[in-house]
C-alpha positions as a Markdown table, in Angstrom:
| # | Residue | x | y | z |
|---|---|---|---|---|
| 1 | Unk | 215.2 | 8.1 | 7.1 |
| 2 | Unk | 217.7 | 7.6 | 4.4 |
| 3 | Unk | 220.0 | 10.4 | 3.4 |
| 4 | Unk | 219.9 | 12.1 | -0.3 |
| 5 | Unk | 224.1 | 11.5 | -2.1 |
| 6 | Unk | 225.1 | 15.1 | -1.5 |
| 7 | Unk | 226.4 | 14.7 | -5.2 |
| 8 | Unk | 223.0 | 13.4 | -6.6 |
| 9 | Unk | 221.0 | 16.6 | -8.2 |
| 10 | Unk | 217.1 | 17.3 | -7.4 |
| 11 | Unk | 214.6 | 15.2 | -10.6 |
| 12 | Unk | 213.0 | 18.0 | -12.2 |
| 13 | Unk | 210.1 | 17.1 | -14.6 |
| 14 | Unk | 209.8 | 18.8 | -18.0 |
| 15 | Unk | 206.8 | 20.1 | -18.3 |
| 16 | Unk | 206.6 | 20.3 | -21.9 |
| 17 | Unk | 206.7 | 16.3 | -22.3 |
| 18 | Unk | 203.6 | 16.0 | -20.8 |
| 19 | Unk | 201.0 | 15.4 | -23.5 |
| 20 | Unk | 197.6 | 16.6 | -22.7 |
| 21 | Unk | 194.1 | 16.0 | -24.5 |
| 22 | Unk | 194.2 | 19.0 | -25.9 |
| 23 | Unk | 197.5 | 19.1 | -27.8 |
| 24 | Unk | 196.3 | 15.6 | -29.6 |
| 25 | Unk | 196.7 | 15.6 | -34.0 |
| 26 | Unk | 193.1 | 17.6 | -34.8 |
| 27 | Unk | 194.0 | 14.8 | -38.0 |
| 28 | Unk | 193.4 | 12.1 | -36.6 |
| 29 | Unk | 192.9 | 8.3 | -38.2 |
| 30 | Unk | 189.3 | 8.4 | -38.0 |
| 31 | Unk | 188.8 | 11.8 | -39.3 |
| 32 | Unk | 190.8 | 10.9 | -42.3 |
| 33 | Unk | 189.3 | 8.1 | -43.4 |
| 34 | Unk | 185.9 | 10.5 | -43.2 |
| 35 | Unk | 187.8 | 13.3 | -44.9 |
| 36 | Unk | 189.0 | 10.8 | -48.2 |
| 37 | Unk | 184.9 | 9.8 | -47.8 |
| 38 | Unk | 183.7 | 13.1 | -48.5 |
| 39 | Unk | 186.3 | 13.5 | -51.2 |
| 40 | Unk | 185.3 | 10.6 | -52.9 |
| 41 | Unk | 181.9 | 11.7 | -53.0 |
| 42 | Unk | 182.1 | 14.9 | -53.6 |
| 43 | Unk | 181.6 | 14.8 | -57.5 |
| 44 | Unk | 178.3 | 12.9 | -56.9 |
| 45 | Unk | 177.3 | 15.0 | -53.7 |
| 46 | Unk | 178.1 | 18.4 | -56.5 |
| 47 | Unk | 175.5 | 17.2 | -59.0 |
| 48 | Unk | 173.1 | 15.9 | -56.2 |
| 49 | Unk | 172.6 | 19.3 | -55.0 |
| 50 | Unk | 172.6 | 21.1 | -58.6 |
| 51 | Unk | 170.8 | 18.7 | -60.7 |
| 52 | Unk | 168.7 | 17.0 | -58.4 |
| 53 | Unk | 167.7 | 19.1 | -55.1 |
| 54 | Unk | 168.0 | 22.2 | -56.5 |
| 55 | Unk | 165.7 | 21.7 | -59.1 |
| 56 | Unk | 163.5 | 20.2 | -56.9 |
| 57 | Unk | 163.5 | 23.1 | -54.4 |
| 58 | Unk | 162.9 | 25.4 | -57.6 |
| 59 | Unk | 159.9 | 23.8 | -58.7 |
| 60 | Unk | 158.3 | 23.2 | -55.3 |
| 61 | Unk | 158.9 | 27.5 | -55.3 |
| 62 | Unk | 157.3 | 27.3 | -58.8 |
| 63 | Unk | 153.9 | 25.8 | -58.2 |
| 64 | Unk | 152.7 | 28.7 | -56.0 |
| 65 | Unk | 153.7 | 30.7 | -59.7 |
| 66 | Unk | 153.0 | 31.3 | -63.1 |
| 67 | Unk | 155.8 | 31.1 | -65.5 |
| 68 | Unk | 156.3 | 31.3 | -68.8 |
| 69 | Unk | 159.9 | 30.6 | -69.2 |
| 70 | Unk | 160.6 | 34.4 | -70.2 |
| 71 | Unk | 159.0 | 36.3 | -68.1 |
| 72 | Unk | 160.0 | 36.8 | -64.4 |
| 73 | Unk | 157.6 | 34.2 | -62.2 |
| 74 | Unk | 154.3 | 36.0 | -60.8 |
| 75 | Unk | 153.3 | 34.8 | -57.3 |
| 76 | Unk | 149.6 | 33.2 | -57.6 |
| 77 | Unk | 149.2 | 31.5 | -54.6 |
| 78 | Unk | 147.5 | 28.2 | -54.6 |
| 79 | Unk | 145.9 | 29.0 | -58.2 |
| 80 | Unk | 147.8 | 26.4 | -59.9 |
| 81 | Unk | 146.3 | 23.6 | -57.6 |
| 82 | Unk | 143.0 | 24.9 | -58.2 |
| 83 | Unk | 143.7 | 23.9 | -61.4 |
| 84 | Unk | 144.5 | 20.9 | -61.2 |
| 85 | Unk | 141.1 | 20.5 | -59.1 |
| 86 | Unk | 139.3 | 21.2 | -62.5 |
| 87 | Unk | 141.8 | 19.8 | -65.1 |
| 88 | Unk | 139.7 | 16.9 | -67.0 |
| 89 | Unk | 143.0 | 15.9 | -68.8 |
| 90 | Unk | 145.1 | 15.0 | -66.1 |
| 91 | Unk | 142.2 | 12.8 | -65.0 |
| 92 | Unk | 142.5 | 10.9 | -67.9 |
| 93 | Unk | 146.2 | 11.0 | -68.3 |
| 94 | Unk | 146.4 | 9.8 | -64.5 |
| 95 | Unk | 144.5 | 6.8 | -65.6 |
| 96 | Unk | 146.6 | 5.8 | -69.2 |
| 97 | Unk | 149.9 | 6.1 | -66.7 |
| 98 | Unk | 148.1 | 3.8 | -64.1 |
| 99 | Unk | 147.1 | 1.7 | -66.8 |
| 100 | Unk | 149.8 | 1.2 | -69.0 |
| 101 | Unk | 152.2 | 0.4 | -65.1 |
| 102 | Unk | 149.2 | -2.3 | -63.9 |
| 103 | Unk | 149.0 | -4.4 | -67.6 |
| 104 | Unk | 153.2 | -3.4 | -68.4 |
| 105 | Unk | 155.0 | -4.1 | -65.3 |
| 106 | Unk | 153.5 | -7.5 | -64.4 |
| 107 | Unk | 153.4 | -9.1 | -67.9 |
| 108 | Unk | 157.1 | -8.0 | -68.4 |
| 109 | Unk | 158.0 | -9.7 | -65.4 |
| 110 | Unk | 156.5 | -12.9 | -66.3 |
| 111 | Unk | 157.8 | -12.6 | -69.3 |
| 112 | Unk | 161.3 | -12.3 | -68.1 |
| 113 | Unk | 161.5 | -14.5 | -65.7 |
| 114 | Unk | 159.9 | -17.3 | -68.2 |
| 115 | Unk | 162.7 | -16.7 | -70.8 |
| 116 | Unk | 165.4 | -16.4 | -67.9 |
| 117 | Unk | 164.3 | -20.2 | -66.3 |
| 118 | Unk | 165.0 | -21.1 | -70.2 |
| 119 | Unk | 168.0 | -19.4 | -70.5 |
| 120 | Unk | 169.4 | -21.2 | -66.8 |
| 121 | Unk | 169.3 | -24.5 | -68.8 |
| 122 | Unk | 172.3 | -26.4 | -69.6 |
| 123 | Unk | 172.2 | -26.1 | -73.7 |
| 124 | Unk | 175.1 | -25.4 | -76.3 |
| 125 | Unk | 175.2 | -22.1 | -77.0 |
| 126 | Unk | 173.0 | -20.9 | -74.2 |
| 127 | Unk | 175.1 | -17.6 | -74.1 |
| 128 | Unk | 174.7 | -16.3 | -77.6 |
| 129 | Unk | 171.1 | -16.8 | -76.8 |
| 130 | Unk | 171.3 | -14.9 | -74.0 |
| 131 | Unk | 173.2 | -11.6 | -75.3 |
| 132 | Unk | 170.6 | -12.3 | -78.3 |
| 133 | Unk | 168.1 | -11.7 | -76.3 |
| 134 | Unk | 169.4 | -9.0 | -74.1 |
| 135 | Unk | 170.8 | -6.9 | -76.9 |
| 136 | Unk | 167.0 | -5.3 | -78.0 |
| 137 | Unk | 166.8 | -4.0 | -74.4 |
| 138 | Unk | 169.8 | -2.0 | -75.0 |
| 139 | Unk | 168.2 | -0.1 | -78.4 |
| 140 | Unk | 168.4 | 3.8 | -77.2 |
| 141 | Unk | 164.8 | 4.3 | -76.6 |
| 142 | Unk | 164.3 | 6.9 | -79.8 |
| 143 | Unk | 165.5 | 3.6 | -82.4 |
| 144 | Unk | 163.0 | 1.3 | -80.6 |
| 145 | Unk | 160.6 | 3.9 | -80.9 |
| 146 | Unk | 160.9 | 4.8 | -84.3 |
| 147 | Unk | 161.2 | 0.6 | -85.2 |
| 148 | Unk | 158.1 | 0.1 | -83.4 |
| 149 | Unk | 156.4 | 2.6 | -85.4 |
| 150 | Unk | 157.1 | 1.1 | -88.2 |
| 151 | Unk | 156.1 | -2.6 | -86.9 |
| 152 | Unk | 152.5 | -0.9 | -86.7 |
| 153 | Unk | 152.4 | 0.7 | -89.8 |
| 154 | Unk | 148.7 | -0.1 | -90.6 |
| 155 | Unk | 149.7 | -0.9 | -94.4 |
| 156 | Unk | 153.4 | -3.4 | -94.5 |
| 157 | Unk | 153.8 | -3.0 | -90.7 |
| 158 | Unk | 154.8 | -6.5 | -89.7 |
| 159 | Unk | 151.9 | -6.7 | -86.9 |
| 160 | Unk | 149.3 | -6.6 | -89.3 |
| 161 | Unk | 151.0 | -8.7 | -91.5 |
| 162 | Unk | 150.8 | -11.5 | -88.5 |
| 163 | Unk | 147.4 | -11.1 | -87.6 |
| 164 | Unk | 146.1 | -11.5 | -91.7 |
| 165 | Unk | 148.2 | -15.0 | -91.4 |
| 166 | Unk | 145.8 | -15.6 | -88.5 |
| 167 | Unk | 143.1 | -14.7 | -90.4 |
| 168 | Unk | 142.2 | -11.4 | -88.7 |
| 169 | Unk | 142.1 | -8.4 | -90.4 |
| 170 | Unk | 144.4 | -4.9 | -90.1 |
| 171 | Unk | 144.1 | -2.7 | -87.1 |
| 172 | Unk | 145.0 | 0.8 | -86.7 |
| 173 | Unk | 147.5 | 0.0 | -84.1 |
| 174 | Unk | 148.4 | 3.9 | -83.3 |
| 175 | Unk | 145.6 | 5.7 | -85.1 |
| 176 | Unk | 142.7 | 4.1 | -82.8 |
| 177 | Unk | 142.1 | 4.8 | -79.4 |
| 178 | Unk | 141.1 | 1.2 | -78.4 |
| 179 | Unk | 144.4 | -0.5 | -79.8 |
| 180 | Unk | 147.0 | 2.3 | -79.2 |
| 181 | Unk | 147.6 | 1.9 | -75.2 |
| 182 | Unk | 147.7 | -2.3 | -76.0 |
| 183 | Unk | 150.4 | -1.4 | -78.8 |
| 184 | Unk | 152.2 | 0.8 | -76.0 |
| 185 | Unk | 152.4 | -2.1 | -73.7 |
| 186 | Unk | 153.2 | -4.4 | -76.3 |
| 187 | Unk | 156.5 | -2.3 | -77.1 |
| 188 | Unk | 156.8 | -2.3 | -73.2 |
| 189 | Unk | 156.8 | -5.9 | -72.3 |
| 190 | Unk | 159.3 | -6.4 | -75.5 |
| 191 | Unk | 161.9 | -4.2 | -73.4 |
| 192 | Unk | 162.1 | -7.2 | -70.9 |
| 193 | Unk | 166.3 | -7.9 | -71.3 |
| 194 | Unk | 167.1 | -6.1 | -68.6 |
| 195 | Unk | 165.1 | -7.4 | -65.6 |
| 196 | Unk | 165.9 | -10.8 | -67.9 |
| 197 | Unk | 169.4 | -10.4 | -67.0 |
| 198 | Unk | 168.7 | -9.5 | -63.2 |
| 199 | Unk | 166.4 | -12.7 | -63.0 |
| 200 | Unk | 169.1 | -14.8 | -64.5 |
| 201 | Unk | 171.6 | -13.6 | -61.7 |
| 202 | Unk | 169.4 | -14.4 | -59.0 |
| 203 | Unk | 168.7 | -17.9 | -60.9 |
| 204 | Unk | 172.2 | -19.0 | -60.3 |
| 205 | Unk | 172.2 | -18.0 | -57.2 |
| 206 | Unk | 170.1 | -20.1 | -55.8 |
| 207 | Unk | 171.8 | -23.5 | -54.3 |
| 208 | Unk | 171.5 | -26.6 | -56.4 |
| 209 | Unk | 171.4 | -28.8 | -53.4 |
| 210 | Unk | 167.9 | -27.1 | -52.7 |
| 211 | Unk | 167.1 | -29.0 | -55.9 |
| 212 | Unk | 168.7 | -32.0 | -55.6 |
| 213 | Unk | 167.2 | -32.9 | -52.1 |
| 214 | Unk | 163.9 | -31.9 | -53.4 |
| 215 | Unk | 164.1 | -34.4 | -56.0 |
| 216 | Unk | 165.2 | -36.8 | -54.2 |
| 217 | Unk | 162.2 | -36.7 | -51.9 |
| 218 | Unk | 160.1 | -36.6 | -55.0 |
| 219 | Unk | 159.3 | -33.3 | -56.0 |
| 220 | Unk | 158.7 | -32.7 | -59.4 |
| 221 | Unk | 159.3 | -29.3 | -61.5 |
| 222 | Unk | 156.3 | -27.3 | -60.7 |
| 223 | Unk | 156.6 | -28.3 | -57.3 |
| 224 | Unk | 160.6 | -27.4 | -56.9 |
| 225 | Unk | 159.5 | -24.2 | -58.8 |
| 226 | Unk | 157.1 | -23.2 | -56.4 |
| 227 | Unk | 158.2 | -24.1 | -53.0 |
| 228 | Unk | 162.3 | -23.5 | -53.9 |
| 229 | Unk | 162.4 | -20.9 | -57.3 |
| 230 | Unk | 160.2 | -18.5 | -56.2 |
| 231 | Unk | 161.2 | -18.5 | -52.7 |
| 232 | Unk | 164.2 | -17.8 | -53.1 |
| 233 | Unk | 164.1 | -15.5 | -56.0 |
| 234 | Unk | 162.0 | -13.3 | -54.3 |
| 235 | Unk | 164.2 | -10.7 | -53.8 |
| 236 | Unk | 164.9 | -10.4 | -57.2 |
| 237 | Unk | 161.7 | -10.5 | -58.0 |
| 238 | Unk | 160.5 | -7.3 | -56.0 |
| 239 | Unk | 163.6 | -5.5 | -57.2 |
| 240 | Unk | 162.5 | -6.1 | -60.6 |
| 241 | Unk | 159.0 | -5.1 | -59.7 |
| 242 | Unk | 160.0 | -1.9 | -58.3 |
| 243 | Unk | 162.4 | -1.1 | -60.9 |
| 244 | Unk | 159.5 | -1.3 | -63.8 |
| 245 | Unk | 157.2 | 0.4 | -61.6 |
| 246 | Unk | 159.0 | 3.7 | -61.1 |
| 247 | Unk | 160.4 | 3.1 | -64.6 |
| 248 | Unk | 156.6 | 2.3 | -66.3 |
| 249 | Unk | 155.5 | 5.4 | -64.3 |
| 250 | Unk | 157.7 | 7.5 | -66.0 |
| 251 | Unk | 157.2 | 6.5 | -69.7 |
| 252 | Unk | 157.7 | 9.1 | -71.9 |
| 253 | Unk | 160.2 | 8.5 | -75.2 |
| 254 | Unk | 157.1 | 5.7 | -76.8 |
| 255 | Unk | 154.4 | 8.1 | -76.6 |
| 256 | Unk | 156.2 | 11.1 | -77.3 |
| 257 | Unk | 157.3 | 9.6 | -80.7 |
| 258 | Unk | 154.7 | 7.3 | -81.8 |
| 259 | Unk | 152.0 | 8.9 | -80.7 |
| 260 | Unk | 152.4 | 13.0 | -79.3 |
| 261 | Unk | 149.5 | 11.4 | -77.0 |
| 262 | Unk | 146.7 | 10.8 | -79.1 |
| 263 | Unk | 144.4 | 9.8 | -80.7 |
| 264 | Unk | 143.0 | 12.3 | -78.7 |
| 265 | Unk | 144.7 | 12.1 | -75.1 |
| 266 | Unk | 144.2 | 8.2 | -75.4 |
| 267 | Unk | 147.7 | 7.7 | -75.2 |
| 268 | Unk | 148.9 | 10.7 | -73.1 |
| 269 | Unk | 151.3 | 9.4 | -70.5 |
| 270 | Unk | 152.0 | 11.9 | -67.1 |
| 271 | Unk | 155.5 | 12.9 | -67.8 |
| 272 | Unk | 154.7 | 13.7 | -71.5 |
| 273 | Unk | 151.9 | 15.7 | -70.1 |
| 274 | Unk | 154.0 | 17.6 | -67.8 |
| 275 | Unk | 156.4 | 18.4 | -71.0 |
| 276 | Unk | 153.6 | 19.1 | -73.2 |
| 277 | Unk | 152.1 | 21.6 | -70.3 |
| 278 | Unk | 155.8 | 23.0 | -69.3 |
| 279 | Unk | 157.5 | 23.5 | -72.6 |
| 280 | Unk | 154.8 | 23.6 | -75.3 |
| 281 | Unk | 152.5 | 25.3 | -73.3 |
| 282 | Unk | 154.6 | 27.3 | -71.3 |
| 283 | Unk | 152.7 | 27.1 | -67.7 |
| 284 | Unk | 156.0 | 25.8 | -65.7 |
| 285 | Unk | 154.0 | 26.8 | -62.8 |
| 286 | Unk | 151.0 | 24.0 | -63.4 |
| 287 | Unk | 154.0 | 21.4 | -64.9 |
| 288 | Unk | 155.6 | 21.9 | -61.3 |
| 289 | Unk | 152.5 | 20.7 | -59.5 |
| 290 | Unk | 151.9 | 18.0 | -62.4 |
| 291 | Unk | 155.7 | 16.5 | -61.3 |
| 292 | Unk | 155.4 | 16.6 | -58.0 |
| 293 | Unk | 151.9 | 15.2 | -58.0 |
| 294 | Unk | 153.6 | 12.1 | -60.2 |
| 295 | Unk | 156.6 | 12.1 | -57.3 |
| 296 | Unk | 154.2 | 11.7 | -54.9 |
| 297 | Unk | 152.5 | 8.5 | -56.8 |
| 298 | Unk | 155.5 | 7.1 | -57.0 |
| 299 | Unk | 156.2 | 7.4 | -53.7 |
| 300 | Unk | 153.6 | 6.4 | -52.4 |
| 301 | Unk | 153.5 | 3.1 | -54.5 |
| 302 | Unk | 157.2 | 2.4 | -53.3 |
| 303 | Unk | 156.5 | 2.9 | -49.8 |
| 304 | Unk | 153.1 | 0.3 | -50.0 |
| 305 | Unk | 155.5 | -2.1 | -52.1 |
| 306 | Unk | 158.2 | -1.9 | -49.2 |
| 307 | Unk | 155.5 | -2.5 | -46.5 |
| 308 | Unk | 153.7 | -5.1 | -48.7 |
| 309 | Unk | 157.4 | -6.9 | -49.6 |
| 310 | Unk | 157.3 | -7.8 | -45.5 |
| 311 | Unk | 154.5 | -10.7 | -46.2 |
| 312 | Unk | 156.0 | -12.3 | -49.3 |
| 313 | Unk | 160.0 | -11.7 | -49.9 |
| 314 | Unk | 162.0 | -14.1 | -48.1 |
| 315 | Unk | 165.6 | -13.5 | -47.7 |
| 316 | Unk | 168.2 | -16.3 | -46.7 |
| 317 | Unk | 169.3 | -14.6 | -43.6 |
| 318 | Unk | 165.8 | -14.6 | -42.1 |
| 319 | Unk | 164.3 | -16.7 | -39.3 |
């Protein structure tokens, strides 16, 4: 046993040192870095909630209603889907939406992505062609409109002008209801700069060594195109596809312009419909159900697309 200095005093332990879980910084690195990513979204998060879902959460309220914008809304139960049930127009406007996407969408991707492989080439001056040829797609929709309106002027519109140098005679472009939805998706497969652009991205991105080795081994351009272009590009190509989809769904500045939906409801489109019923009408009620009806279409047709995009877009990370 060894003997304590009689000079040495007792250790005493200060209690107040000793750091426990529960006096650790509520502040801490992690929770700051979550804090400054709430702030940061906080403006969009703001007009998420009061432009977006709590409209949405209004209207889904206002289909079990009737409405008339100045009125208070009277409950009606499931009247307006009963409606709907018997509603001959939106039959017919369901088909010139589903119309107009099938014949628009596809056509303006072929389109783009023909006029993209041209504008990948190595020529002088390749990128004045290519703002030329973007710039149209960036008309505000009301100028291209009004524009194509006057293209299809039935007297000195410059459509009919072409076909009488082809020898056929002048067609009531927007006056007939056999030429106005091909007009429609004329004017829509012309808007093609954009997914242009998005083609010509992916284009570039693909490797050239893909190409080379191809060649080499004595594939020629349709062959490189098929088994390396599209391949590859494939990606692009159903973000371009599902892009025009929701965007062709939701066509509403051409028809509202050119045509008000006629000749007849030839060329009534679903979210003109929904305007006409909402706001000319004034039945906000039944133009709730009309909008949530074309949500659900378009969500459903996402959805398949995603599912469907499993079998035929290849991405480079994939086994």
């Amino acid at each position: 046993m060894v003997d304590r200095p009689a000079d040495s005093a007792p250790v005493v332990r200060d209690s107040s040192r000793t750091v426990s879980r529960s006096s650790t910084p509520w502040l801490t690195l992690k929770r700051r870095e979550a804090l400054t990513g709430y702030a940061a979204i906080l403006p969009w998060l703001l007009g998420f909630l009061l432009l977006t879902a709590g409209p949405m959460a209004f209207s889904a309220y206002l289909m079990f209603t009737r409405w008339d914008l100045i009125s208070s809304p009277e409950w009606i139960g499931f009247g307006n889907f009963t409606r709907l049930v018997h509603d001959d127009v939106f039959r017919e406007v369901l088909w010139n939406t589903v119309f107009y996407t099938a014949l628009t969408v596809p056509l303006q991707l072929v389109v783009a992505l023909a006029v993209a492989l041209l504008l990948n080439l190595d020529i002088i001056g390749r990128n004045i062609y290519r703002a030329a040829v973007f710039l149209p797609s960036q008309i505000p929709f009301v100028a291209t409109a009004i524009l194509w309106f006057i293209i299809y002027n039935p007297n000195s519109g410059l459509a009919n002008e072409l076909l009488g140098k082809a020898g056929i005679g002048p067609l009531n472009w927007l006056d007939s209801s056999h030429t106005v939805k091909p007009a429609l998706i004329i004017m829509g497969v012309w808007a093609f700069g954009n997914a242009m652009i998005i083609f010509l991205a992916g284009l570039q991105n693909i490797p050239m060594h893909l190409h080379e080795a191809a060649a080499i081994d004595g594939a020629g351009v349709i062959g490189r195109f098929w088994h390396i272009t599209l391949p590859m590009l494939s990606p692009t190509i159903f973000f371009n596809l599902i892009i025009g989809t929701i965007g062709a769904l939701q066509v509403f500045v051409p028809p509202y312009v050119m045509t008000g939906g006629g000749p007849g409801n030839s060329s009534l489109m679903g979210v003109l419909y929904i305007y006409q019923t909402g706001f000319q009408n004034f039945s906000m009620g039944y133009a709730s159900v009309l909008s949530w009806i074309l949500f659900l279409v378009i969500l459903v047709l996402t959805l398949g697309q995603f599912r469907l995009a499993r079998r035929w877009v290849y991405y480079e990370g994939d086994a």
